[in-house]
C-alpha positions as CSV (number, residue, x, y, z in Angstrom):
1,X,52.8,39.9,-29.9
2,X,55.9,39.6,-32.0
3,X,58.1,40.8,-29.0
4,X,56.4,38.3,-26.8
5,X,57.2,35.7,-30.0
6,X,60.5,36.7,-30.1
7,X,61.5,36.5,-26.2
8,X,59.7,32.8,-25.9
9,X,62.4,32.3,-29.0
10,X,65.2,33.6,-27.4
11,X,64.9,32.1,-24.3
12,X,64.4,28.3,-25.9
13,X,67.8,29.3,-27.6
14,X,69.4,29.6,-24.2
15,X,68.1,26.9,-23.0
16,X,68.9,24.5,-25.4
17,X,72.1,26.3,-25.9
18,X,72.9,25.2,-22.5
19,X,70.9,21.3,-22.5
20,X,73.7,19.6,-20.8
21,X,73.4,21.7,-17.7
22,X,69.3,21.5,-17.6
23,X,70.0,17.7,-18.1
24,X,72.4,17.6,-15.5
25,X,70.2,19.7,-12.7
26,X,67.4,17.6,-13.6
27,X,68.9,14.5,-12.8
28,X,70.1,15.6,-9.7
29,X,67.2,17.2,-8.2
30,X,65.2,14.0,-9.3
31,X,67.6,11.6,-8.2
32,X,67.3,13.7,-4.7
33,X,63.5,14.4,-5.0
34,X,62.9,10.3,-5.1
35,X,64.9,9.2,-2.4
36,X,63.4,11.7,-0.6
37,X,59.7,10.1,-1.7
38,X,61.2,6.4,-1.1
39,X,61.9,7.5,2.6
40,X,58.4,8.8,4.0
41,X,56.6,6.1,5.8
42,X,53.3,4.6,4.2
43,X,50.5,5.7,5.9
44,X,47.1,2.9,6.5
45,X,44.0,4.6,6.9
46,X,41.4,1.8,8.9
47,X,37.4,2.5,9.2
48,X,34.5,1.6,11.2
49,X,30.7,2.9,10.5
50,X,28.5,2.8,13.8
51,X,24.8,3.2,14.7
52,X,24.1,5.3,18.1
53,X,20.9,6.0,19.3
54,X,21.3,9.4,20.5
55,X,17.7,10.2,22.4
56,X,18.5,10.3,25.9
57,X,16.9,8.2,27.7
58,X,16.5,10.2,31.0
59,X,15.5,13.2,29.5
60,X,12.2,11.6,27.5
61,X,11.3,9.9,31.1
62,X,11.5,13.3,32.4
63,X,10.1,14.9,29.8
64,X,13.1,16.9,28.6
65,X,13.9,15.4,25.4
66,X,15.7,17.8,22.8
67,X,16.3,17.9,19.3
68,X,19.2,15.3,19.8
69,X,22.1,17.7,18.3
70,X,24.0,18.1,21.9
71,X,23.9,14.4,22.1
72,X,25.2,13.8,18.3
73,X,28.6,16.4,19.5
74,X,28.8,14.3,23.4
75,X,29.1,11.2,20.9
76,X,32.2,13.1,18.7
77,X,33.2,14.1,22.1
78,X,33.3,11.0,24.1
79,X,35.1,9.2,21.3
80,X,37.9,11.1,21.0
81,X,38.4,12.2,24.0
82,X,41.6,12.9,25.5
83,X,41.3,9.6,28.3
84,X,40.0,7.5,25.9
85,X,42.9,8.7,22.9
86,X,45.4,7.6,26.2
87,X,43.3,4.2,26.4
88,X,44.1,3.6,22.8
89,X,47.9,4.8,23.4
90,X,48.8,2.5,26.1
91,X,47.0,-0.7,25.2
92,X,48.4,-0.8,21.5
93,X,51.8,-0.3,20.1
94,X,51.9,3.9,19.8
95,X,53.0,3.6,23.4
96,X,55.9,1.6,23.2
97,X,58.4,3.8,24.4
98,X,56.6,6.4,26.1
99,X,57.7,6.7,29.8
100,X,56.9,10.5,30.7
101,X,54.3,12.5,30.7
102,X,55.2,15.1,28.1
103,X,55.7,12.2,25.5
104,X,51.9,11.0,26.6
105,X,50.8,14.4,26.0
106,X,52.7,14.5,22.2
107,X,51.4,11.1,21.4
108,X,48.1,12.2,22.4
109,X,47.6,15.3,20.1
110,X,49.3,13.6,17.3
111,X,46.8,10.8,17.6
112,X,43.8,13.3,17.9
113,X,44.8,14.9,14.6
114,X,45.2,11.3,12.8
115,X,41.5,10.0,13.9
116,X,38.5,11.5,12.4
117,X,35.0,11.0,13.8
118,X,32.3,12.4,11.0
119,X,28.3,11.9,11.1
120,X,27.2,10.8,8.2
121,X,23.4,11.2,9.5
122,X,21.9,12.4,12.8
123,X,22.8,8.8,14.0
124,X,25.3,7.1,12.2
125,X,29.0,8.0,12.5
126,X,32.1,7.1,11.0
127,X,35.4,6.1,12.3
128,X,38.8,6.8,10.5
129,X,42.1,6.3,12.1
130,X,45.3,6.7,9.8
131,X,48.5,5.6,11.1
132,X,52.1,5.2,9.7
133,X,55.1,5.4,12.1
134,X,58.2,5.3,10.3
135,X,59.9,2.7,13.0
136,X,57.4,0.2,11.6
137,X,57.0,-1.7,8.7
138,X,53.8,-1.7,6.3
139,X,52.4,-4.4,7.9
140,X,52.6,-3.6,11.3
141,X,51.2,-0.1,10.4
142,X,48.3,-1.4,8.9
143,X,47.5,-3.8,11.8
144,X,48.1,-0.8,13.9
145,X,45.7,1.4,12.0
146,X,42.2,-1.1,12.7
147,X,43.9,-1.5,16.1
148,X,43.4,1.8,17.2
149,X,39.9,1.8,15.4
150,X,38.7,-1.4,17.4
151,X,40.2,0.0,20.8
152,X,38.3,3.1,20.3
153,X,35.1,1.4,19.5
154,X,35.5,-0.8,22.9
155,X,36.0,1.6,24.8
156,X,33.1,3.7,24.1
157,X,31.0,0.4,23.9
158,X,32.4,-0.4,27.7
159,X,32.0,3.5,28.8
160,X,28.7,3.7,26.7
161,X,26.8,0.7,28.6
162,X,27.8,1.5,32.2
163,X,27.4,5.0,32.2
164,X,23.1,4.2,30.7
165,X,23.7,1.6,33.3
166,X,24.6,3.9,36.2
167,X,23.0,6.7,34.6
168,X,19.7,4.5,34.8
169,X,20.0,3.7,38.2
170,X,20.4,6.9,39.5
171,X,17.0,7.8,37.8
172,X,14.8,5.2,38.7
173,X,16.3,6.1,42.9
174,X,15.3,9.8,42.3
175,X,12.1,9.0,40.9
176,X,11.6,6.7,43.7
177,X,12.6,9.7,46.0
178,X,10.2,12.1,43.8
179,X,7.6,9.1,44.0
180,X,7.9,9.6,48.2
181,X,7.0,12.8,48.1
182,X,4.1,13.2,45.7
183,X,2.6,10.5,47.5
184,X,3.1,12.1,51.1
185,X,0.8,15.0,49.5
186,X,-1.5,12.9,47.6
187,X,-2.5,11.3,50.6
188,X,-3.0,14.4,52.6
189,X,-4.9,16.1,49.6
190,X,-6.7,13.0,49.6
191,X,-7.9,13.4,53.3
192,X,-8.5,17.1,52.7
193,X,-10.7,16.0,50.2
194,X,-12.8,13.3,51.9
195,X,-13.4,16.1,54.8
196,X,-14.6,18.5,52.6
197,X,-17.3,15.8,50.5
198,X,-18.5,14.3,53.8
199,X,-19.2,18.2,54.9
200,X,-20.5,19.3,51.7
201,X,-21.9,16.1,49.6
202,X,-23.8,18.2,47.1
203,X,-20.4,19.9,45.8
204,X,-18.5,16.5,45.1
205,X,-16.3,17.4,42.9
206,X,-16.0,21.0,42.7
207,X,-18.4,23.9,41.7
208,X,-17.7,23.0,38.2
209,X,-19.0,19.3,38.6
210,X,-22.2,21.3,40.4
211,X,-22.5,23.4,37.1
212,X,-22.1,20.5,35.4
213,X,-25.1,19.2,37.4
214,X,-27.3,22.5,36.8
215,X,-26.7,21.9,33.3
216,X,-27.7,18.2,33.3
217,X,-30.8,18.2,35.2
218,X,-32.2,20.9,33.4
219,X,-31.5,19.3,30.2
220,X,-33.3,16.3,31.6
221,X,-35.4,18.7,32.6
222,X,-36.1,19.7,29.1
223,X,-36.5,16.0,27.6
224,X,-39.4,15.2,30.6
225,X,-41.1,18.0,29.4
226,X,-41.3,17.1,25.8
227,X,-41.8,13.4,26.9
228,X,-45.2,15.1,29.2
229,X,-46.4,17.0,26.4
230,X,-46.3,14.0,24.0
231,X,-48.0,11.8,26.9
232,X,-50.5,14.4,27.7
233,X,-51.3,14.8,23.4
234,X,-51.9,11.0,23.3
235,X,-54.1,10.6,26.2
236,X,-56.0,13.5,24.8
237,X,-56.7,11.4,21.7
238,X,-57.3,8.2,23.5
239,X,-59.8,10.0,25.5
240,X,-61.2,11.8,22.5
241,X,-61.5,8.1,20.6
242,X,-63.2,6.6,23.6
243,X,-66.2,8.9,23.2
244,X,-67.3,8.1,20.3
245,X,-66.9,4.5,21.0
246,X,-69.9,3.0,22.0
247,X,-69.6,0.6,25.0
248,X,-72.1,-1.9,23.6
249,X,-72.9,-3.8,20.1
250,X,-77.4,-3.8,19.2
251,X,-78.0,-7.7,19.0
252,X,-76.2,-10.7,18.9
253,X,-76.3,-13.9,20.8
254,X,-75.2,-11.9,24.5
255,X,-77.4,-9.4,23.8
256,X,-79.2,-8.4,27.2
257,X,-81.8,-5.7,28.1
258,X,-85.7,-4.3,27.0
259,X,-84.3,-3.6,23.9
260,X,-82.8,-7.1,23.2
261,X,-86.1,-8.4,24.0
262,X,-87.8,-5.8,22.0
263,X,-86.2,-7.2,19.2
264,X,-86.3,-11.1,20.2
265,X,-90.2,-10.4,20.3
266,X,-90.4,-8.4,16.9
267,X,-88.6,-11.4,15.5
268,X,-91.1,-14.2,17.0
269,X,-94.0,-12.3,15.3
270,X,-92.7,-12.1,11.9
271,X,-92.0,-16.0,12.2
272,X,-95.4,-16.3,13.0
273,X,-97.0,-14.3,10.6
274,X,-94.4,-15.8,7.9
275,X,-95.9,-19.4,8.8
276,X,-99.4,-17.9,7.7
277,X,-101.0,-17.5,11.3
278,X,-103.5,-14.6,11.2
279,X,-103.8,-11.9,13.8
280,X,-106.7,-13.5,15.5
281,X,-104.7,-17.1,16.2
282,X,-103.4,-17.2,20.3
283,X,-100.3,-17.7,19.8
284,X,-99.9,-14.3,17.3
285,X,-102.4,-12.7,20.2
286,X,-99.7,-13.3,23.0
287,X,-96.7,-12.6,21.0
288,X,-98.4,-9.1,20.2
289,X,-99.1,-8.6,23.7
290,X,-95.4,-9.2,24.4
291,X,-94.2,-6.8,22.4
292,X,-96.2,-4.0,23.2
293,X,-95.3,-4.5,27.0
294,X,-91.9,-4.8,26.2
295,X,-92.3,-1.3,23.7
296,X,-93.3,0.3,26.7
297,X,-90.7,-0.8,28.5
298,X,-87.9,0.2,26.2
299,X,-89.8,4.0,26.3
300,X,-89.7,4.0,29.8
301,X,-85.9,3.4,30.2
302,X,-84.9,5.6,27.6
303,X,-82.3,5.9,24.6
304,X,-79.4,5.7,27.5
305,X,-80.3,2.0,28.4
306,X,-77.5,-0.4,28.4
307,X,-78.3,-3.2,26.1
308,X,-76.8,-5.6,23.8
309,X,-73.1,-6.8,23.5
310,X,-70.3,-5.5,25.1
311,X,-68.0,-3.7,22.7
312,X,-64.9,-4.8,23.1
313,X,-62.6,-2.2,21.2
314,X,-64.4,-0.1,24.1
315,X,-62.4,-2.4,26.2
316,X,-59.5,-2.5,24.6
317,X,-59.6,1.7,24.8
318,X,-59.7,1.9,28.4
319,X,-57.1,-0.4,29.0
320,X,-54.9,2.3,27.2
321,X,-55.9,5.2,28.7
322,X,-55.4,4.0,31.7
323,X,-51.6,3.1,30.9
324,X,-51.5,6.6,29.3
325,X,-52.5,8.0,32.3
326,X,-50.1,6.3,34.4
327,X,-47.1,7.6,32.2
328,X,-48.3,11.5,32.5
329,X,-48.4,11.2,36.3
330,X,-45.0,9.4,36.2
331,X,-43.7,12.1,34.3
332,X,-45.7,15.4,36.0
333,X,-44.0,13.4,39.7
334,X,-40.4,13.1,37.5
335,X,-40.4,16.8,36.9
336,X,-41.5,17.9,40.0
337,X,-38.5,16.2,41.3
338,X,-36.3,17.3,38.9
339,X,-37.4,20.9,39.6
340,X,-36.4,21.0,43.5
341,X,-33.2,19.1,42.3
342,X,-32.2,22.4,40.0
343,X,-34.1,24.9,42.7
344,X,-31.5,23.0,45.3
345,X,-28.2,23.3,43.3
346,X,-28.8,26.5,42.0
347,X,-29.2,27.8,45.9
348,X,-26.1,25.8,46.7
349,X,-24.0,28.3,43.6
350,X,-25.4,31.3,45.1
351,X,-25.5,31.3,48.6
352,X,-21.9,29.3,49.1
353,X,-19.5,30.9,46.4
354,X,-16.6,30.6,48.9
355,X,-17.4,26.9,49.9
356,X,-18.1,26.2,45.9
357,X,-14.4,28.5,45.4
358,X,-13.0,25.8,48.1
359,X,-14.4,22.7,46.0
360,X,-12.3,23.8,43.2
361,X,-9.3,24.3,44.6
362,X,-9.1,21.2,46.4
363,X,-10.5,19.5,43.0
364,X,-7.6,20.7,41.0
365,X,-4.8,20.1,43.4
366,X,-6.0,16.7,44.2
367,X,-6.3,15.8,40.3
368,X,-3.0,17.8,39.7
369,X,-1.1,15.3,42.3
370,X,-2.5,12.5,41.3
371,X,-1.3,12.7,37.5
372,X,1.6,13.4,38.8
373,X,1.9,10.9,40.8
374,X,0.4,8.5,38.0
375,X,3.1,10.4,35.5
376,X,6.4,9.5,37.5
377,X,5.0,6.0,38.4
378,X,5.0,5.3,34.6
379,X,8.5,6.8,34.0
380,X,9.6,4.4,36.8
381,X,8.6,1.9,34.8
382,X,9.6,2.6,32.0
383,X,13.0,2.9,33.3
384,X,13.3,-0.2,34.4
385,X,12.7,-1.9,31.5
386,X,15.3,0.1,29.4
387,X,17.8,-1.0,32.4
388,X,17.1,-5.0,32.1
389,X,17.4,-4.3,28.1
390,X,20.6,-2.5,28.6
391,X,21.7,-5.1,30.9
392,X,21.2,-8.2,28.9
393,X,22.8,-6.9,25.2
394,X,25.5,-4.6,24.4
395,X,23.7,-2.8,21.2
396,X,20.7,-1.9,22.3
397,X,22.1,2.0,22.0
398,X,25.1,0.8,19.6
399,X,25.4,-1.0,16.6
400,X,28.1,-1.8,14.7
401,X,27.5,-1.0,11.1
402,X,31.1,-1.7,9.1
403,X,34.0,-3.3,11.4
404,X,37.0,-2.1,11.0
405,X,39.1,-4.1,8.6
406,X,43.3,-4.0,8.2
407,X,43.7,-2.1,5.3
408,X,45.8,-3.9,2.8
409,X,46.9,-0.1,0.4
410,X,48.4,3.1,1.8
411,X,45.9,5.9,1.9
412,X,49.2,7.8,1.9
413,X,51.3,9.5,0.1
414,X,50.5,9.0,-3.1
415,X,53.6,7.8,-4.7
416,X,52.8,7.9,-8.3
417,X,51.8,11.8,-8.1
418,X,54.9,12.7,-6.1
419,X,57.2,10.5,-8.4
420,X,55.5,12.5,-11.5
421,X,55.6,15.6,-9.1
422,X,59.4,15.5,-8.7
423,X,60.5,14.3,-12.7
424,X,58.5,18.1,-13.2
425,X,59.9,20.1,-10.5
426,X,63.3,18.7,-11.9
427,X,63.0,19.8,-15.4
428,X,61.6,22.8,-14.7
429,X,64.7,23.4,-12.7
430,X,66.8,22.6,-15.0
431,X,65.5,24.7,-17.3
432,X,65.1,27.4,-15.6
433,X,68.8,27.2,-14.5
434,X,69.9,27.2,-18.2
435,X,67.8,30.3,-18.7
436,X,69.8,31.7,-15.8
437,X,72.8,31.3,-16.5
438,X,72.0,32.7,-20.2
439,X,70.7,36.0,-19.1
440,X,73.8,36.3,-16.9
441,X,76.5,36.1,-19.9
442,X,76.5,38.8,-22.4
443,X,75.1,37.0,-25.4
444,X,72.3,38.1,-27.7
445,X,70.3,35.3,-29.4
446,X,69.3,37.3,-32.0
447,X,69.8,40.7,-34.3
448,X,66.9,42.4,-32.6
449,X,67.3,41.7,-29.4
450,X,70.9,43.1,-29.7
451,X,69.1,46.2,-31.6
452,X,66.6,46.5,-28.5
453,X,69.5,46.4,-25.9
454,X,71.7,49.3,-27.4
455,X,69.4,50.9,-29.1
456,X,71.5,51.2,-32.3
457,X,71.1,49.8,-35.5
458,X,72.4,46.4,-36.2
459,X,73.8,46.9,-40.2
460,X,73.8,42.5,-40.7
461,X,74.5,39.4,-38.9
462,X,76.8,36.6,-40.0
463,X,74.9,32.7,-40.5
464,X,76.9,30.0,-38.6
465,X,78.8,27.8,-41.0
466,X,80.3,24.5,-39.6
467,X,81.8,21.0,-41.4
468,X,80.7,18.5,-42.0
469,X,82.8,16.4,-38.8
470,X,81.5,19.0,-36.5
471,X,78.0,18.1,-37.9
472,X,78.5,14.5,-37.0
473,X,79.8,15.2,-33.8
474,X,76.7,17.8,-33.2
475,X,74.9,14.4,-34.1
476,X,76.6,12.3,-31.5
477,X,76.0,15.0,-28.6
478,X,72.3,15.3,-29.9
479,X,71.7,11.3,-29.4
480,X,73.7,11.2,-26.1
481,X,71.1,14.0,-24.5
482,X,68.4,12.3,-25.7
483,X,69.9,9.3,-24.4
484,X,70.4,11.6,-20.6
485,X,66.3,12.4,-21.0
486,X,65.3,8.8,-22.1
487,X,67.7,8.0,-19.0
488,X,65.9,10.2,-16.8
489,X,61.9,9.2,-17.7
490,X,63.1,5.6,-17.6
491,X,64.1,5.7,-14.3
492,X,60.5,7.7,-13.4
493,X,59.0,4.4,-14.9
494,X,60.7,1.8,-13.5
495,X,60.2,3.6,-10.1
496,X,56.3,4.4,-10.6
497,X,56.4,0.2,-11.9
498,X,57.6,-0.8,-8.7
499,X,55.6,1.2,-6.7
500,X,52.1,0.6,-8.4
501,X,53.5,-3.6,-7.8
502,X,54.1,-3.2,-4.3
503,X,50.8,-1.5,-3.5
504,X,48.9,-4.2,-1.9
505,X,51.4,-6.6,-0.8
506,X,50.4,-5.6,2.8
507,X,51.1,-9.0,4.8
């Protein structure tokens, strides 16, 4: 640690044993380093931001869409391409003096290396163009610089609409072609078709529609029987209900019958007998007459004997057996049919497999063509609406989000940093010359460092001893170096103050 002490020591010595020449190199390299700053050009750095849609249009109407990440690089692509970086050359003021195709072919790579296209998102993409020919001023640089970004937008804008334009157009004729065709076959599957139905009615459709068939009539099959069984329960219980319905009511006003009169008799004696006539009067005589004829009559026509009222809930009964009955015989003639129907089909699947096989296949082909006829009609469509859109605006597929602008500071170089750069290369220089030129001469700084070298003891060392005039002139020297270094840092102000006033006074 003390050697390393002791060499940092010695070479400060020689350094500022030797001030006047690090001073002097310093200002020279400086002085050298900022002219050479003061002559590179000022480079303007000009942006744009814009919106593309990247899905491809033809490929989602013909169902080939990607994932949109070979469109994103045909966008970086088409930008900066090499015809479109000549475009930009020729219409603005990079190709002033170009004549020959070699020159084109610089100005072209040097362009491509100055613009920049970066996406900032799957869709959005930036712009940069920097610019700064040394034949032209600030200004015109700067002008230059959205120049180049404007021209480069136009062109794709121009390049971008008429090739979805032409690009549409060719679509929509080789669907139309595609359209021909699978309408040529649709047709003749559709004849094929017709043949085979009118031949076969029973298998419309295919076998499958016939299984389908099977399946439904049995499960109608199933519900008629369910609905029979219920029908046959409830006439069961109408007829059941019916019997122990009587079809007529003992007495009342309609009463009719020996046992009506029975009664009607029964009731004129009582009167009689209740208005205090005695057995032996004529008209109790003939009333008892009456009813033992009409007692005899009653036993001669039995308990069966219609008589008295009608019943009318017995009426009301029959009526509803005999819609009951109605809806069981419906439903027995329902099934019946329904059973030949199923007996029929399932004949048809076993005894034609190959005409049933043949229903199929002319099923499926027929409803394969038509969706895809019914497919590439829609995509027709469809493309022709995106080409009127295209046609009647410009941004339907590009938008502009941030125009670019003339940029009023230098994006390069940065002055200030160089200017600093170059007042430390300088000094370093400078110093490190001074240390040079004291390792070079034979001059030891210090008693141990002369020990170190020979490698022989050093008995003493004799302490400097100077006047007092050469003290005042050691003064004077002292002030004028640290006039040379104020000197130096001044002028590194000044310059960086100029610099940081003209930034900005882009006109």
């Amino acid at each position: 640690m003390n050697e390393i002490i002791e060499e940092l020591r010695t070479a400060l010595y020689s350094v500022w044993h030797r001030r006047w020449i690090a001073i002097a190199v310093a200002w020279v390299i400086c002085l050298l380093g900022w002219m050479v700053v003061a002559t590179i050009s000022n480079s303007y750095q000009s942006k744009a931001r814009i919106y593309v849609d990247v899905d491809d249009v033809l490929s989602e109407q013909l169902g080939m869409a990607g994932d949109g990440r070979e469109e994103i690089m045909k966008v970086r692509q088409t930008l900066v391409s090499t015809k479109n970086l000549q475009k930009v050359i020729s219409s603005t003021k990079l190709g002033e003096g170009i004549s020959e195709a070699t020159q084109m072919d610089a100005a072209v790579a040097d362009l491509a290396k100055r613009v920049e296209v970066t996406s900032q998102q799957d869709n959005l993409f930036e712009i940069v163009a920097t610019v700064g020919k040394s034949s032209l001023s600030d200004a015109e640089n700067a002008v230059l610089a959205r120049n180049v970004v404007q021209k480069l937008l136009d062109i794709f804008r121009e390049e971008h609409i008429s090739g979805n334009r032409a690009s549409i157009n060719g679509a929509i004729a080789e669907l139309d072609d595609q359209l021909e065709e699978r309408k040529a076959e649709l047709e003749a599957a559709e004849q094929e078709r017709l043949a085979f139905e009118a031949q076969y009615p029973e298998l419309v459709g295919g076998s499958e529609t016939l299984s389908t068939k099977v399946q439904q009539a049995r499960t109608e099959l199933r519900d008629i029987g369910a609905d029979l069984a219920a029908a046959t329960s409830s006439l069961a219980a109408i007829n059941a209900q019916l019997s122990d319905t009587p079809r007529t009511i003992a007495g009342g006003p309609n009463a009719t019958g020996p046992r009506a009169a029975l009664l009607q008799a029964q009731s004129q004696l009582a009167e009689l007998r209740g208005r205090g006539l005695k057995d032996g009067h004529p008209d109790v005589v003939a009333t008892l007459k009456q009813v033992l004829l009409l007692r005899q009559q009653v036993e001669q026509a039995g308990p069966n004997a219609d008589s008295g009222t009608p019943n009318p809930a017995y009426s009301s009964l029959v009526a509803i057996r005999s819609d009951r009955q109605a809806s069981v015989e419906a439903l027995q003639a329902r099934r019946a049919a329904l059973q030949a129907n199923v007996t029929s089909l399932m004949a048809s699947l076993a005894t034609e497999p190959e005409v049933a096989a043949e229903a199929n296949r002319i099923s499926r082909g027929y409803e394969v063509l038509q969706k895809n006829y019914e497919d590439r009609l829609q995509d027709r469509e469809e493309l022709r609406t995106r080409g009127n859109v295209v046609d009647e605006t410009s941004q339907y597929k590009f938008d502009l989000i941030d125009p670019p602008v003339v940029p009023q500071k230098p994006a390069a170089p940065n002055r200030p940093l160089l200017l600093l750069g170059v007042l430390i290369v300088g000094l370093g220089a400078g110093a490190a010359v001074a240390y040079g030129m004291g390792q070079i001469k034979s001059a030891f700084a210090t008693p141990q460092k002369l020990e170190r070298t020979f490698d022989l003891p050093v008995i003493g060392s004799i302490s400097l001893t100077i006047s007092e005039a050469a003290r005042a002139f050691e003064r004077k020297r002292l002030k004028q170096f640290a006039g040379a270094c104020a000197g130096l840092v001044g002028v590194f102000v000044i310059l960086l103050a100029i610099e940081v006033v003209s930034v900005g006074t882009v006109a």
